[in-house]
C-alpha positions in Angstrom: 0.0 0.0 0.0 3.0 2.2 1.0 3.4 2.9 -2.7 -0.3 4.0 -3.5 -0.7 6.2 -0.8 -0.1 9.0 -3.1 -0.9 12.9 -2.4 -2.6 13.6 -5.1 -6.5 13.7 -5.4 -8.9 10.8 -6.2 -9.6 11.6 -9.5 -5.5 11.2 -10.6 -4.8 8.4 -8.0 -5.7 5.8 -10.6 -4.0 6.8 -13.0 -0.6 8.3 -11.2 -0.7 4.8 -9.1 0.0 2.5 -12.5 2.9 4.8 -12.8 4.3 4.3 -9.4 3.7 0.4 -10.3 5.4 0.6 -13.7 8.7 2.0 -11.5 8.3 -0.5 -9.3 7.8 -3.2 -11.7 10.4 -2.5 -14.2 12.9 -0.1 -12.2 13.7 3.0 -14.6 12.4 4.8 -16.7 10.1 4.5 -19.6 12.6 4.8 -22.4 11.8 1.2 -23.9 8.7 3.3 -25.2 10.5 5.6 -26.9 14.3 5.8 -28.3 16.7 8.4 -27.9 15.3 11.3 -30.4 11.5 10.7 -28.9 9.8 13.6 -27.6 6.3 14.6 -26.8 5.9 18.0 -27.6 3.6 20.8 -26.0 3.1 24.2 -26.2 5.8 25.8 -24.6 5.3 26.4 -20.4 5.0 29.9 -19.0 6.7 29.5 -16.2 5.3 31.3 -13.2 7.7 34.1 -11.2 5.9 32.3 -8.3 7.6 28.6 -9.3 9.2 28.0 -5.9 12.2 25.7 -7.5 14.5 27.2 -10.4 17.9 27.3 -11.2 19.5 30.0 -13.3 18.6 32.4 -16.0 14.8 33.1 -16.1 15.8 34.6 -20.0 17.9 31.6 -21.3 16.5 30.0 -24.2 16.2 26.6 -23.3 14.2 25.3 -20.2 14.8 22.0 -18.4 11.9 21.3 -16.1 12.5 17.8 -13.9 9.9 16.2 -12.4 11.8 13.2 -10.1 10.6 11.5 -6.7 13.1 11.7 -3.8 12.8 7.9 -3.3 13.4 7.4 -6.9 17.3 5.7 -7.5 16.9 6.9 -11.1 16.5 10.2 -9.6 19.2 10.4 -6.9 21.5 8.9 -10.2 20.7 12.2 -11.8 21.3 13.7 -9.0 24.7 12.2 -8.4 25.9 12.0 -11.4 24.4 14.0 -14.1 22.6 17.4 -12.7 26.4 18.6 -11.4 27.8 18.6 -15.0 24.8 20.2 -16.0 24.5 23.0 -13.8 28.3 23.7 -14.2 27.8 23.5 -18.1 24.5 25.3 -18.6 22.7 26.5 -15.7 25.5 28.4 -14.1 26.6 29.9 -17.2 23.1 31.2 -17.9 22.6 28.7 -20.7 19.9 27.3 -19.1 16.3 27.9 -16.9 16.5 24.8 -14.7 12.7 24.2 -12.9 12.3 21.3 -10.1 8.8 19.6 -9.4 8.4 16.9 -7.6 6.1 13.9 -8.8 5.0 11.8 -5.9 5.0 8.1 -5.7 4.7 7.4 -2.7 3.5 9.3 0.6 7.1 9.4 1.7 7.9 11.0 -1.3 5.4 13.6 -0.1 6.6 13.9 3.4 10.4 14.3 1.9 9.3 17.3 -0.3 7.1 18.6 2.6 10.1 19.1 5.0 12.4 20.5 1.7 9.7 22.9 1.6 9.4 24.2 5.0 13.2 24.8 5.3 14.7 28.3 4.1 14.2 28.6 0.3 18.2 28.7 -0.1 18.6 25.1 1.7 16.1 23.8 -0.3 18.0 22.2 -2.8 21.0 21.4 -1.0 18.7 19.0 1.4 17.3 17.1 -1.4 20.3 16.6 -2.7 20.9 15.4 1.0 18.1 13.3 0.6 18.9 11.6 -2.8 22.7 11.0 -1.7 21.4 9.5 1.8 18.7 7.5 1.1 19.6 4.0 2.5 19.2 6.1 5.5 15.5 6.9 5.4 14.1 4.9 2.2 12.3 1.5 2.6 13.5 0.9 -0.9 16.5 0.1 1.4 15.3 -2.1 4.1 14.3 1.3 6.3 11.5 0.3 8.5 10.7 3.7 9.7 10.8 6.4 6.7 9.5 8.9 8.7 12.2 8.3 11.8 14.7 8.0 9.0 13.4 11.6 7.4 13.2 13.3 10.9 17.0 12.5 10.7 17.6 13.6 7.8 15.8 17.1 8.7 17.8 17.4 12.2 21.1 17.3 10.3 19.3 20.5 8.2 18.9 22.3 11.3 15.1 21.5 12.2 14.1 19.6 15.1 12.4 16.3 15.5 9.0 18.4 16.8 9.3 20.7 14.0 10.3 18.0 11.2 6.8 15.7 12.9 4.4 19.0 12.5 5.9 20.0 8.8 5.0 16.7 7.3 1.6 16.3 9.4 1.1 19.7 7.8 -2.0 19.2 5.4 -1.9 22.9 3.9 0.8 21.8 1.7 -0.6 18.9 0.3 -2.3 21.0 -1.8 0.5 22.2 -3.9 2.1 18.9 -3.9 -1.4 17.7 -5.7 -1.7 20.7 -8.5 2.0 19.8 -9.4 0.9 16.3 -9.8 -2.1 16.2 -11.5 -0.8 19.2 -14.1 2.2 16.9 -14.7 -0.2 14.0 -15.9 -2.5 16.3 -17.8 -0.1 18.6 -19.5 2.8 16.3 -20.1 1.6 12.7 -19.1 3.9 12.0 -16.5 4.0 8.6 -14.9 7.7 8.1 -14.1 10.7 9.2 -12.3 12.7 11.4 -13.5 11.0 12.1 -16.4 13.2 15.6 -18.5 11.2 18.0 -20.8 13.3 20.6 -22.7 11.4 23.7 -23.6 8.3 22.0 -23.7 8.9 18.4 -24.9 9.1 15.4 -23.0 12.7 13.6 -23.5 13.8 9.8 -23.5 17.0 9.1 -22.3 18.0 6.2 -25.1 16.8 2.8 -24.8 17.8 0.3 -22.0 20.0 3.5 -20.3 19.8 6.2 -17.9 20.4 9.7 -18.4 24.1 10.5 -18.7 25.9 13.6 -19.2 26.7 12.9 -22.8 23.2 12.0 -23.9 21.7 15.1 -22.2 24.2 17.8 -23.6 23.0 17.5 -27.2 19.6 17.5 -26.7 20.2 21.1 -24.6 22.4 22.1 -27.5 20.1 21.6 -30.1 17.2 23.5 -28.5 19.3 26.8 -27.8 20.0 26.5 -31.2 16.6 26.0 -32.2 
């Protein structure tokens, strides 16, 4: 049950719990759907001056939105070893708009985003990158038997204390936001997997059988600021 006890409301938990079984199931991501140079396109995304989680140059011509799970391993992979290079490479140098959003699998992966979200906006990142390096610490994907114990931890070592870590993630106001980022994944792009990558507005596949590396990013940014 741990895995459909998703934030988001009824009407998407159908639907957003076959994805959370898909990850389970067949452990990455969906690229045996699509090859390398797939992409589902959409219009473009405004994105809001009230998006809570960018990186970067709000004028570069190429945005990377990522939508990843902190219990996802695909996503701490990313984390690990792809998002540094990119950030040095793009985002830093203003190459790049880099936009955040979590997409829930689990109620853990709820209460992980809840407590990166009641932390100052500038530790924000750096604790989910906590999060994602750590999590045979606080993920049952790893044997934990108490997420929550192992998250309180995991919050303490940010600076919060076990009281205040308990009432952030029993904090329903929250859930709300965690929802609408959800359900307009599914609806505008289809989302059902972690991490899924969209590059100024299309949905892209790492290639087939593979992960997300450096090297098979980079050209995909290239070609879209030279688009």
């Amino acid at each position: 049950m741990k895995r459909k006890q998703i934030f988001l409301v009824s009407g998407a938990l159908a639907i957003i719990a076959l994805g959370a079984i898909a990850w389970s199931l067949f452990g990455q991501q969906s690229t045996d759907l699509a090859d390398a140079a797939s992409v589902t396109s959409q219009p473009a995304e405004t994105i809001s001056k009230a998006e809570p989680h960018v990186l970067g140059n709000p004028s570069a011509k190429v945005t990377l939105i990522e939508y990843a799970a902190p219990r996802c391993p695909h996503c701490a992979r990313f984390d690990m070893n792809v998002f540094p290079q990119v950030k040095s490479a793009y985002i830093d140098t203003g190459k790049v708009f880099y936009v955040f959003r979590v997409f829930p699998l689990s109620e853990d992966d709820g209460n992980a985003e809840k407590l990166a979200s009641c932390l100052p906006k500038d530790q924000y990142f750096p604790f989910m990158d906590m999060l994602f390096r750590n999590q045979p610490k606080w993920d049952d994907e790893y044997g934990v038997m108490d997420v929550k114990g192992g998250l309180v931890q995991m919050a303490r070592t940010a600076g919060m204390n076990e009281a205040q870590a308990r009432a952030c993630m029993a904090d329903k106001k929250l859930d709300a936001t965690i929802n609408r980022t959800a359900s307009d994944a599914q609806a505008r792009y289809q989302v059902d997997s972690t991490p899924t990558l969209l590059v100024n507005g299309k949905v892209v596949h790492a290639p087939p059988g593979a992960e997300w590396s450096f090297q098979s990013l980079a050209p995909i940014l290239d070609a879209a600021a030279k688009s």
